[in-house]
N, C-alpha and C positions, 0 to 999 in steps of 0.2 A: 484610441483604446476604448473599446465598452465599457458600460460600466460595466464592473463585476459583484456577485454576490458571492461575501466570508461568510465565515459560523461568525462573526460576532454582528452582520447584517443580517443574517439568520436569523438571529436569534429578537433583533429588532424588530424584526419583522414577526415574529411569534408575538410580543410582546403588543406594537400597535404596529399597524401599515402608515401609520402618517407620522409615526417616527422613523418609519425605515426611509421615507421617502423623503422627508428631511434629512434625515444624515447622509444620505445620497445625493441628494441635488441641491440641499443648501446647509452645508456642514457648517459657513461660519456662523450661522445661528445657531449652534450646539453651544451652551456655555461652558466656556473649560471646566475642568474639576478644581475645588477649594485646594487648599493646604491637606487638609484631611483625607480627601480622599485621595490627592495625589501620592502622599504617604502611604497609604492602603494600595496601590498601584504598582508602587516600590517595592513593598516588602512582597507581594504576588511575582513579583520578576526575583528578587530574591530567588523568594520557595523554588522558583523553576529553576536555577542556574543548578543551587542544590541536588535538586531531584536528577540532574546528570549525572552528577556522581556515584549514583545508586547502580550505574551501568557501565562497565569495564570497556575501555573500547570503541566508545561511542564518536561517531564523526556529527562537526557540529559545525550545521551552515545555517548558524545565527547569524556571523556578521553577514551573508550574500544578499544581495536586495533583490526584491521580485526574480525578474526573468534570470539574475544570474543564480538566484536558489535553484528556481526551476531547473536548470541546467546541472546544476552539481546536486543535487537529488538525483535527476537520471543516473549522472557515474556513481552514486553512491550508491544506490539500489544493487549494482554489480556483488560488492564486496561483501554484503550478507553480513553489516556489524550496526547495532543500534545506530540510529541517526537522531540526530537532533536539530527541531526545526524544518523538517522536509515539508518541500512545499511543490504544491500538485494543482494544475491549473487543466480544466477542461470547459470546453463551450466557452460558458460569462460562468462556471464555479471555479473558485482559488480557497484554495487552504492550505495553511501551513501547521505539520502535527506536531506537537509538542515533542514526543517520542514516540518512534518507530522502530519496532524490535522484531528480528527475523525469526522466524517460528517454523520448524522442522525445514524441509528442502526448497518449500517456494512461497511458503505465505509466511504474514508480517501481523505484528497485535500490534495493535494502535492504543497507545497509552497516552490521557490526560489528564495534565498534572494542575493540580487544586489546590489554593493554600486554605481550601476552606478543609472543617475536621469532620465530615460528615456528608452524604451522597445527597444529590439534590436534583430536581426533576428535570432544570437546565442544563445540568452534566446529559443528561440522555439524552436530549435535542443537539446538544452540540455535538456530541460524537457520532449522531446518527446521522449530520450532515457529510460531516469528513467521512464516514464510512462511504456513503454516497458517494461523495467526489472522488475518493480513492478507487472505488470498484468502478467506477464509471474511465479512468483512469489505467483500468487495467489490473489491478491489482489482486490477487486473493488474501482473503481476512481472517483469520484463524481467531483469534479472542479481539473482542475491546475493554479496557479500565480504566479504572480509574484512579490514579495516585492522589491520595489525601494525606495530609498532617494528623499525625497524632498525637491525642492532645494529652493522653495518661504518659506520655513519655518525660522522663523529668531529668534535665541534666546534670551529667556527673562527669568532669574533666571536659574531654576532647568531644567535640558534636558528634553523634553517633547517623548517619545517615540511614541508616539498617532502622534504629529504633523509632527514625524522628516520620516517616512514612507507611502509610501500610496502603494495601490494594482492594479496591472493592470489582467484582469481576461482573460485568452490564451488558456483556453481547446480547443474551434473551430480548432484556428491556429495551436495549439499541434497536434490535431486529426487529421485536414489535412496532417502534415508534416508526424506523425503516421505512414501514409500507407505506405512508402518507409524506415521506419527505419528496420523492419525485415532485408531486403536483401543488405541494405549499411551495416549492423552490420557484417553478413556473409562476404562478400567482403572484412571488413577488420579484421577482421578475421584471411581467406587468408593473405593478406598483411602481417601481421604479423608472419604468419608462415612459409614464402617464405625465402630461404637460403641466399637471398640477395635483395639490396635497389632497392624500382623500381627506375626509372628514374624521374627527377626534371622535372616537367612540366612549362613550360612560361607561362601560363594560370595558374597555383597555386600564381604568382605574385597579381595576384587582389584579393584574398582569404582572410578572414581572417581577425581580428582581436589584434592577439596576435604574440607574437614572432614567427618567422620563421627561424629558421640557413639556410636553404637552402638559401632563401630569404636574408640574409647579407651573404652568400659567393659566391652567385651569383651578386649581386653589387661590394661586396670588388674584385672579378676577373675583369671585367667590364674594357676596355681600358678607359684611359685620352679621354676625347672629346664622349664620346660616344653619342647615341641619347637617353639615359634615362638622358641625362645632360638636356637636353630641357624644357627653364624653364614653368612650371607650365602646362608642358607635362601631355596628357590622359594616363593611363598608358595601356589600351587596344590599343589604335593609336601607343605605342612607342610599344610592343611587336609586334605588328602588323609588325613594320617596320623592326625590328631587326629579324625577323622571314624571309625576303624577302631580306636577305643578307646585309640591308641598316645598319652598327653598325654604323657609325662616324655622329658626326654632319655634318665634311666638304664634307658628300659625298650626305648628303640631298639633294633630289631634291623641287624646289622651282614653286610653281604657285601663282598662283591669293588667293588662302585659307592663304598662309604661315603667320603667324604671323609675324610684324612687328620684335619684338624682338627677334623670331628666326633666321630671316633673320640677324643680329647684330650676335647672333651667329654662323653662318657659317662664316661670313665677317670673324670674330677673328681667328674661329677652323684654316684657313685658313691663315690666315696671321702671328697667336701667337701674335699679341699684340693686347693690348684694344683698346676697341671704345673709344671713349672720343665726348662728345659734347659740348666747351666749352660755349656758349651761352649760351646753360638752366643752365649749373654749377652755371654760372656769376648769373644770374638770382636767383639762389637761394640761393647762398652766400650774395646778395644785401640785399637782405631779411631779414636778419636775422642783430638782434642789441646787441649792446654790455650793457655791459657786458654780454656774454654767459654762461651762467650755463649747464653746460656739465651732465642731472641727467641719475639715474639707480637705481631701485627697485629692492628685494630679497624680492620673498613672498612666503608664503606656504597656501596651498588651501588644510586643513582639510574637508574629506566627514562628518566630525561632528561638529557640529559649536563650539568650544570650549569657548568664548567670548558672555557675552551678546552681542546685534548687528547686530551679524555673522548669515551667514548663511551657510547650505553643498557648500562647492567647492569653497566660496567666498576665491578671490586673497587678502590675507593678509599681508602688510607691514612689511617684519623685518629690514629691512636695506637699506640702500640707501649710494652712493658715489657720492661726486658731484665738478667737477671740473671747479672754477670759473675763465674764461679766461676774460682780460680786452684788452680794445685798443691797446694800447702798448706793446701787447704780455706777459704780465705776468699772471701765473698761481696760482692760492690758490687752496687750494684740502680740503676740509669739508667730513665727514661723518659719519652715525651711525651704531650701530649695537646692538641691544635689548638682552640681555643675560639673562632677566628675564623670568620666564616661564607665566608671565602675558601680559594682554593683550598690544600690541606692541606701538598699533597706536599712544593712546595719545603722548606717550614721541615721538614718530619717528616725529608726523607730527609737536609737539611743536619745535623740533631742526629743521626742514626744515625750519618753517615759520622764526626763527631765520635769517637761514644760506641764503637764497633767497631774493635780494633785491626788491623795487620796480618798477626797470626797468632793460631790458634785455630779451634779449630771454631764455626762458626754455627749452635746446636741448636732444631730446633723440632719440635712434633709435629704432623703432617704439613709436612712440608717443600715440598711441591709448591704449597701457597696461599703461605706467604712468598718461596719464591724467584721463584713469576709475579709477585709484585707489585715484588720489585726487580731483574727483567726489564723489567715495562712502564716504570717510571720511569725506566731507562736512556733505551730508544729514545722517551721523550718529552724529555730532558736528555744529550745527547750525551757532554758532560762528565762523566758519573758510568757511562760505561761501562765502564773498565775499572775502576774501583773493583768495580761489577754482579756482573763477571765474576769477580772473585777472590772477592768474598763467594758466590757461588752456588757455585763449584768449592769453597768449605772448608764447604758446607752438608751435615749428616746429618740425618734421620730418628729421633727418639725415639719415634712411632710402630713405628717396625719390627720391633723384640722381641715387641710384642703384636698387630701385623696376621699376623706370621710364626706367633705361637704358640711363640716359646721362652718365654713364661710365658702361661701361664693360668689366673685363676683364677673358679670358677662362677660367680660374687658380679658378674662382667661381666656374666650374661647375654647371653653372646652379643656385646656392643659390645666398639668396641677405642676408641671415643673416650673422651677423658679425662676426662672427666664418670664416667664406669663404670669405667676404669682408676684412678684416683686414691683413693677411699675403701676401694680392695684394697692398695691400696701407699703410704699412709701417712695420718698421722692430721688429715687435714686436709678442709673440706669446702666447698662454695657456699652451703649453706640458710644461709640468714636474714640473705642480703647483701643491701644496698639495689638491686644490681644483680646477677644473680648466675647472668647467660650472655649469649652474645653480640649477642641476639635484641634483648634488652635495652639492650644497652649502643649498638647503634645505632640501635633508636628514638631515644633519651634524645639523643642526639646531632646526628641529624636536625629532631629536633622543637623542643631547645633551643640549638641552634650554626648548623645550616644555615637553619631558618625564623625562628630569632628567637624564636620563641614562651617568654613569661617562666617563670619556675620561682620555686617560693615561695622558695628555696634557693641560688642558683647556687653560691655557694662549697662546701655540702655535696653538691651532685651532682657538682662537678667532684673531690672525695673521694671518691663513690664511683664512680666512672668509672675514677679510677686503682687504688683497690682493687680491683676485679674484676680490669681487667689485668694487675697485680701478682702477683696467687695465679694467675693461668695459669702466670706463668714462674716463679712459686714452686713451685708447683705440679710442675713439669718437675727442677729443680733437687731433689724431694725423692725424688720416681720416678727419677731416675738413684742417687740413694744408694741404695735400696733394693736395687735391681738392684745394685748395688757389693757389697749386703751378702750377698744369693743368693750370687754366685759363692766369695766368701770362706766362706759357711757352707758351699758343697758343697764347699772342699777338702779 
């Protein structure tokens, strides 16, 4: 068998020629996907099974494997009823199209289904290819779409398929891209039949998408201090630089354009220890009133709204840890964690509104993801509205010191999340937790709370599920001492 080139080698091959030519000739060097994305992979075959139902009718040679789809495609083309899965092989091109739907007396729309909520420039590469393969194929093409989620759709009873989808209609944009698909298809091709990898391009950095191995082993290579650490760096300006011999932050040259905070990072690259500004520190420590409630959300963002309420992608509550720091330095630690496959919020936000007193600051780092989420639970629970309102108004920011840059130290690398913040500011770490980041902690939850699916363990995963959310707000509670102890060492 030749190789053959799909739309999803297509589309690797848009993105770099030395990934397509890897995934082709030496696939087990592709790293499998985490927990996380393989959950995101899941719920994407979901959305498709779904998206059947939106057509009466439809004959569906999902289960047929290659050559026998091929085959039952043929007799299916006969009968003139959506197909699902039809799969069309010419020359070394195969595709298999989502859905296929007969369109007046002899032509067919070619419909591809997204669980993303909004139209994207790799939706028109990928259907321009299929269009290709299809008309090369034989076939006439009357429209191509695109079926997306939508995401204002909010559920009420039974899942509405009608309301949970809509169409965006791309023949034009297809047709345009069309004309260049012949000769990029040929090209890689070549690529693929060449005896070895071509070379990683710095311009395939900006490419894309989806995973890239060249792309994380060209970072994971990447010296301490480099200029792709530059925070909230272009990524065309850093290739640019490193391209013109400039790798290190401390060799940056510095004008009139330089970003403030870059400038902060060469000072450090430069000298290896942080900036410190104790004044803003002071200033935002002032701020803030006791009792501190140290909070952190675990939530999972189904593209299908499982919950009356819900809506695709809506950030859903399962768990929270919160640790209540008083005057006097004493600590209490509160938390939940939802183990039922029902809907989460009520019990979660009934135990917050418990555990959360009426005065004190509510600390999180980034505050903007906890206070939407007990925003949206207000306008789904009318009753907890003005509760909403006074916890969101006594809400600060423990990100803000280190998005502002009153401390930095190089050891971030350019991040201000707490994953890269925390092992500069105290002696505490994630490696070698059974859970041990967010990615995680909502697979493990999905997979074993929302689908039921058994776990050799349950009572030690539901330990480590709390222990990750635990050391976040522990976590926060040790980064504010430290910052405590900045200002007191610079007086």
């Amino acid at each position: 068998m030749p190789k053959l080139l799909t739309k999803s080698k297509f589309l690797n091959g848009l993105d770099s020629e030395a990934l397509l030519w890897r995934v082709v000739n030496q696939p087990e060097t592709i790293p499998p996907p985490d927990a996380f994305s393989q959950q995101i992979f899941e719920s994407g075959t979901e959305v498709g099974l779904l998206a059947q139902q939106y057509f009466e009718e439809g004959i569906d040679l999902t289960p047929f494997d290659f050559l026998p789809n091929i085959r039952q495609t043929r007799l299916a083309l006969r009968n003139r009823k959506p197909i699902f899965e039809a799969g069309f092989l010419t020359s070394r091109f195969y595709v298999r199209v989502d859905i296929l739907v007969p369109s007046g007396k002899e032509e067919w729309d070619i419909i591809e289904v997204k669980s993303s909520t909004k139209l994207k420039e790799t939706h028109i590469h990928d259907l321009a290819f299929q269009r290709f393969v299809l008309e090369k194929c034989g076939l006439k093409i009357n429209a191509v779409r695109v079926m997306l989620v939508n995401n204002q759709y909010i559920r009420q009873g039974e899942l509405s398929t009608r309301d949970l989808f809509y169409f965006e209609e791309v023949s034009e944009q297809v047709s345009e891209f069309l004309l260049q698909v012949p000769a990029l298809a040929q090209r890689m091709l070549a690529v693929m039949d060449q005896p070895v990898c071509p070379e990683f391009r710095l311009e395939d950095l900006t490419k894309g998408e989806y995973s890239n191995v060249f792309k994380d082993e060209f970072n994971a290579a990447l010296p301490k201090g480099s200029v792709f650490e530059l925070y909230r760096g272009q990524k065309k300006k850093l290739i640019g630089l490193w391209s013109s011999g400039i790798h290190l932050i401390k060799d940056l040259l510095i004008d009139d354009q330089t970003p403030d905070k870059h400038l902060i990072q060469k000072e450090t690259a430069l000298s290896g220890k942080p900036h410190v500004n104790p004044e803003q520190i002071r200033a935002f420590i002032e701020g803030l009133e006791y009792p501190i409630y140290h909070l952190d959300f675990e939530t999972f963002n189904p593209a299908i709204p499982p919950f009356d309420g819900t809506r695709p992608y809506m950030q859903i509550p399962f768990q929270y840890s919160l640790h209540i720091e008083q005057a006097d330095g004493t600590i209490e630690h509160r938390e939940y964690l939802h183990t039922a496959s029902t809907d989460p919020r009520k019990a979660l936000f009934s135990q917050l509104h418990r555990d959360i007193g009426p005065q004190g600051t509510i600390l999180s780092f980034y505050e903007t993801f906890e206070k939407s989420r007990i925003t949206e639970w207000a306008s789904a629970a009318p009753e907890y509205h003005t509760w909403a309102e006074d916890l969101t108004a006594r809400m600060q920011d423990l990100l803000t010191p280190f998005k502002q840059f009153y401390y930095y130290h190089p050891d971030q690398q350019g991040s201000c999340s707490i994953k890269k913040v925390l092992p500069v500011m105290a002696d505490l770490s994630y490696k070698g937790m059974a859970i041990s980041n967010g990615g995680e902690a909502l697979s493990a939850y999905v997979k074993h709370f929302v689908n039921n699916q058994p776990h050799d363990d349950n009572e030690q995963l539901i330990k480590d599920m709390l222990a990750y959310c635990e050391l976040d707000t522990w976590a926060m509670v040790m980064i504010l001492r430290r910052l405590r102890k900045l200002i007191k060492k610079a007086k």
